[in-house]
N, C-alpha and C positions, 0 to 999 in steps of 0.2 A: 138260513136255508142251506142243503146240502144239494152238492152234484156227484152223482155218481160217475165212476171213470166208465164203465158199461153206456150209461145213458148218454154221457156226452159222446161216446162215437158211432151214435145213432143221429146225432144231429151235424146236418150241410152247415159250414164255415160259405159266408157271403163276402168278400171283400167290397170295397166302394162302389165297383164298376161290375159287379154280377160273383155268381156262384164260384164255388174253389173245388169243392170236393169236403171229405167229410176227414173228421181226427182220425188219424192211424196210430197215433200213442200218445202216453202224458208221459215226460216226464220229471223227476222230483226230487230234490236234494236232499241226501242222509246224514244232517244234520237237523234241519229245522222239519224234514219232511213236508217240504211245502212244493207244490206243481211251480213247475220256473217255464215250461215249456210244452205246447202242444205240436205236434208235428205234421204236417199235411201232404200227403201223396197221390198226385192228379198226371196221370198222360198227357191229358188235353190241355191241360193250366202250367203245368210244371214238369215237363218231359224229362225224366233221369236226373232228377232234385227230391230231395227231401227238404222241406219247406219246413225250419223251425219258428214259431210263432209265441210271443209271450203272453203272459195273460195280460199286459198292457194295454196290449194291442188289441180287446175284444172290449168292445162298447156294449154288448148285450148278449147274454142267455135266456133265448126263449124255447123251453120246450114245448109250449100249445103249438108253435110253429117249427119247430123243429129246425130251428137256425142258432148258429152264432154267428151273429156281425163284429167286423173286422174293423178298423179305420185306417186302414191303408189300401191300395190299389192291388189288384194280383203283376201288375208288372213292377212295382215296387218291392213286393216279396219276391220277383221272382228275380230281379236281378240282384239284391242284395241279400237275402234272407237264405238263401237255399244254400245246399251240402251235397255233393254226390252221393254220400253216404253217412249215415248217424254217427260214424265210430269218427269220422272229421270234427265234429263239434267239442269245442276246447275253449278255455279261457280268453284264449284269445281272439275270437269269433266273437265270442260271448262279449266283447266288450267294445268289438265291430259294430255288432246289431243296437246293442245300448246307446252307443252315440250316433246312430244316422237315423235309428227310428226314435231315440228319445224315450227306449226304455228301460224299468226300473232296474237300477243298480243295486240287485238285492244281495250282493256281496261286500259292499263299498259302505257300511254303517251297523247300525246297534239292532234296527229293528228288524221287520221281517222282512221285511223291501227294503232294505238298506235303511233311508235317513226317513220311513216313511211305515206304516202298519199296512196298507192294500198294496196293488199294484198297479194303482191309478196313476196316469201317465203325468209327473211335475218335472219340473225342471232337473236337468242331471249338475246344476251346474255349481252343488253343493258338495256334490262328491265326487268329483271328478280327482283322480289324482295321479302320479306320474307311472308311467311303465305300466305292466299287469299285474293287477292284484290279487295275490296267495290266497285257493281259495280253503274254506275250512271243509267243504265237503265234496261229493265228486253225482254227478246229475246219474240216476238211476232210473230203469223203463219200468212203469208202472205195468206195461204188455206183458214184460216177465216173469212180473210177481203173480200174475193171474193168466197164465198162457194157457191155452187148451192143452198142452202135452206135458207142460212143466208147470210148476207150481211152488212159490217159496211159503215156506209152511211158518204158523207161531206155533212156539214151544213153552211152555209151563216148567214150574220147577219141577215138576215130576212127571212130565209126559208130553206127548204130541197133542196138541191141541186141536189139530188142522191146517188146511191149507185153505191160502188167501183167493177167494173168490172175486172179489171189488173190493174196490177204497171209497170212502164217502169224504165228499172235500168241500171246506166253508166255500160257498160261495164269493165270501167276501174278502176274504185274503189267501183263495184258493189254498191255504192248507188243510193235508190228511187227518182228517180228525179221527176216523177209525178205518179199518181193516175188517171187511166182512170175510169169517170164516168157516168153513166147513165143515163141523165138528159132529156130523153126526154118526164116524163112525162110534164114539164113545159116549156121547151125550144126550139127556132127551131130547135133547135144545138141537137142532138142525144146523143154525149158525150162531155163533159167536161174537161177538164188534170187542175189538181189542183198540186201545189209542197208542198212536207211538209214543205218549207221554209213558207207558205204563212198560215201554221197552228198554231193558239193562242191557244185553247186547245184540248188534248184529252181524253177524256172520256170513258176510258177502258170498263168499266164498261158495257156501253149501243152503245161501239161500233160506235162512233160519235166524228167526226174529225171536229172543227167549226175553218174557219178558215173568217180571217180580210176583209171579200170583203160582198158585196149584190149582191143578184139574178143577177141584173140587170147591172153590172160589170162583173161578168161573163158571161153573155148573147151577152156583146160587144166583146167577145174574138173571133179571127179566127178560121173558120170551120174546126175541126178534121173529116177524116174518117177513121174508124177500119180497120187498117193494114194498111194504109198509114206508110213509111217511115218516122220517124222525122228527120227533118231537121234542120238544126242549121237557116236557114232561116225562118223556121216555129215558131221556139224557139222563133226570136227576135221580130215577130210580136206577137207570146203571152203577150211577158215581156211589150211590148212595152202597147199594149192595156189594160192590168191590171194595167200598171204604178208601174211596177215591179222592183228593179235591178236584171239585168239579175247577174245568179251566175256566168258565165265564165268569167265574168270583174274584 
């Protein structure tokens, strides 16, 4: 199953002891491309805090209900978890919250969670190690890449592809599995699903994701429409047509 970064900040975050407010961003490390963080901004809950949250810490995604439950308290978050401001959060915070909440040290081993494939909360007490650990990537806002005024766009070996409208993210180890994009000025195809597997560089800088294909490689891909269900059948007709391997093999 997939979460879109759009649907999840339509849905109220609940902590143990009642409502929080709703996600104000995801964001994701440019390395694995994987959501390490959702961030919560409440008046009422959390007064002049940006409230950073891992996906450890979320017991459940229910969109019939339009909640994510939390398993910590909001006075738990709010006295340890919070930042006055986003551009505060560093490595070294980051390895604050990992050991008072007991979440996953997804920098600290092999897999994607560190010593671990989801971000199901286990013990840290296999990876624990001394001082702060060098990290290999730097956490990026998913808000940015699909802002209403700005937009980080994918780029093709020979042209602009579009710009990133949502990310669609496993549910299960909360990695970006594709990039929904914009492509209708050039294509008959409206939007685009690009994977960061299929990404040669990125381009911080100017916000440009190029990745190993031409226009006209992605133009043979199967027709996405916005809010269609993905399907693992739809999947294989992507891979299939890009001449991809698929990841689930």
């Amino acid at each position: 199953m997939f979460l879109s970064a759009t649907g999840l900040e339509k849905l109220t975050l609940y902590a143990e002891d009642g409502e929080m407010g709703k996600v104000k961003d995801l964001y994701f490390d440019d390395h694995d491309y994987t959501v390490r963080y959702l961030t919560i901004v409440s008046k009422r809950w959390f007064p002049d805090q940006v409230i950073y949250l891992s996906p450890s810490a979320i017991s459940r995604v229910d969109f019939d209900e339009k909640r994510i439950e939390v398993n910590h308290t909001r006075s738990e978050l709010r006295n340890r978890a919070g930042v006055t401001k986003e551009s505060e959060m560093s490595p070294e915070k980051e390895e604050e919250l990992s050991a008072h909440f007991n979440w996953s040290k997804y920098w600290a081993g092999e897999l994607l969670w560190g010593d671990y494939p989801t971000p199901d909360i286990h013990s840290n007490a296999a990876v624990q190690s001394p001082g702060i650990t060098e990290r290999k990537s730097q956490l990026r806002s998913i808000n940015h890449m699909k802002g209403v005024f700005s937009h980080a766009h994918v780029v093709a070996d020979d042209g602009d592809v579009g710009y990133i409208q949502d990310v669609f993210i496993e549910k299960e180890t909360w990695r970006i599995r594709y990039f929904l994009t914009n492509s209708g000025k050039w294509s008959t195809h409206t939007f685009a699903l690009v994977s960061p597997d299929w990404i040669d560089f990125a381009d911080w800088k100017k916000d440009n994701l190029q990745v190993n294909m031409s226009l006209e490689d992605i133009e043979r891909g199967p027709l996405y429409r916005k809010g269609e269900t993905m399907t693992r059948d739809f999947e294989k007709k992507l891979y299939e047509s890009y001449d991809k391997k698929p990841y689930w093999e």
